[in-house]
VEXDREN-2710 file (C-alpha; in Angstrom, 1 decimal):
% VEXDREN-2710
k/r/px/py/pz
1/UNK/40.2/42.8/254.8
2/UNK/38.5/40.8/251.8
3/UNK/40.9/42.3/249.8
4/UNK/43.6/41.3/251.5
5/UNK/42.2/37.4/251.8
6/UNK/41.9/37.2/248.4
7/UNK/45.6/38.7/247.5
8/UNK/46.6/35.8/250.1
9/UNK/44.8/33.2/248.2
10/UNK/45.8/34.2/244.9
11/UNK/49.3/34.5/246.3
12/UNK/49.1/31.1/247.4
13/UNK/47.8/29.5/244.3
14/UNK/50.6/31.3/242.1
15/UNK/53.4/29.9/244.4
16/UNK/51.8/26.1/244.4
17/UNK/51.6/26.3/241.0
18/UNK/54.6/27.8/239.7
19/UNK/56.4/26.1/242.8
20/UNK/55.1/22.5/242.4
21/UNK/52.5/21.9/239.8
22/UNK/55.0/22.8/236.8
23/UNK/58.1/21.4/237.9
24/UNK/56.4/18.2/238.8
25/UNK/55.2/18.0/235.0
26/UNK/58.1/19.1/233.1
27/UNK/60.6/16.6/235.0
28/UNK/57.6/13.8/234.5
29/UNK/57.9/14.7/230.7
30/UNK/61.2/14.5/230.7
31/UNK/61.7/11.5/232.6
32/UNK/58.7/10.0/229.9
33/UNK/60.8/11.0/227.6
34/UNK/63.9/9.5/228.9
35/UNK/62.5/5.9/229.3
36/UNK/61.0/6.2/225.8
37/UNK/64.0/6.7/224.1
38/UNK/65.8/3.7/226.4
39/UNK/63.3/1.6/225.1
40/UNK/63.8/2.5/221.4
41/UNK/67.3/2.1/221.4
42/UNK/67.1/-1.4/223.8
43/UNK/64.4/-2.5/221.2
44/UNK/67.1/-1.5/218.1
45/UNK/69.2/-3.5/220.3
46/UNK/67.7/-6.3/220.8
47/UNK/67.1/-6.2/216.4
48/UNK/70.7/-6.1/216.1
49/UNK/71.4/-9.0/218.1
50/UNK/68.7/-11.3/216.3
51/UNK/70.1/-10.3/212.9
52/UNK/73.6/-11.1/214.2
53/UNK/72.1/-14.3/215.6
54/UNK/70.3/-15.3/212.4
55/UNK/74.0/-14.5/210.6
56/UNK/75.4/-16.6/212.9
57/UNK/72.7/-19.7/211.9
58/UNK/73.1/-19.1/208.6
59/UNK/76.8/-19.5/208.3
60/UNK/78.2/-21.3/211.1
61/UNK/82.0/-21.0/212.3
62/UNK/84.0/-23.4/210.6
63/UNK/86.4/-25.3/213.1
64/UNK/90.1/-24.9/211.2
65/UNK/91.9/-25.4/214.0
66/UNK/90.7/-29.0/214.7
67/UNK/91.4/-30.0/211.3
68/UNK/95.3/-29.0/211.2
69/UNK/96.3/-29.7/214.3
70/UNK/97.2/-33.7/214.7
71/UNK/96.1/-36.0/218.0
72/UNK/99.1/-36.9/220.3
73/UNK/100.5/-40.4/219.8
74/UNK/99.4/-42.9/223.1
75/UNK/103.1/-43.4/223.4
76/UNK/103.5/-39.6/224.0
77/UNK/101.9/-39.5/227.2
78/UNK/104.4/-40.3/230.3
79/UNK/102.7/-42.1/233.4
80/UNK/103.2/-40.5/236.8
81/UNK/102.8/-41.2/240.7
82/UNK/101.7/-38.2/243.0
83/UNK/104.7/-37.9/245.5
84/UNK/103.2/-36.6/249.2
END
């Protein structure tokens, strides 16, 4: 009989632990390792858009399109009534 109790209880411990107690930890790991990796690559991210942004300071967009395209005359412009 004490034999038998302790097969039980040894049976027991191999199935919670191969069951549960490893699975638990290997997809905590992995999902450790997931998050780690999203925040290296939002952090090389977030690099890239502060060097683009620092570009963008240092030489800022010229406006050509203002510059060649000429204001409409006054006289060019045609009153109108709103007809209900």
């Amino acid at each position: 009989m004490k034999y038998v109790l302790y097969f039980l209880l040894i049976w027991f411990l191999y199935q919670f632990i191969f069951k549960l107690v490893i699975p638990v930890y290997s997809a905590s790991r992995k999902i450790k390792k997931g998050f780690s990796e999203m925040q290296e690559k939002m952090s090389f991210d977030r690099a890239q858009d502060e060097q683009y942004q620092q570009q963008q300071k240092a030489y800022p967009p010229t406006d050509d399109n203002t510059k060649t395209s000429p204001k409409p005359a006054a006289s060019d412009y045609i009153d109108f009534e709103e007809v209900k």
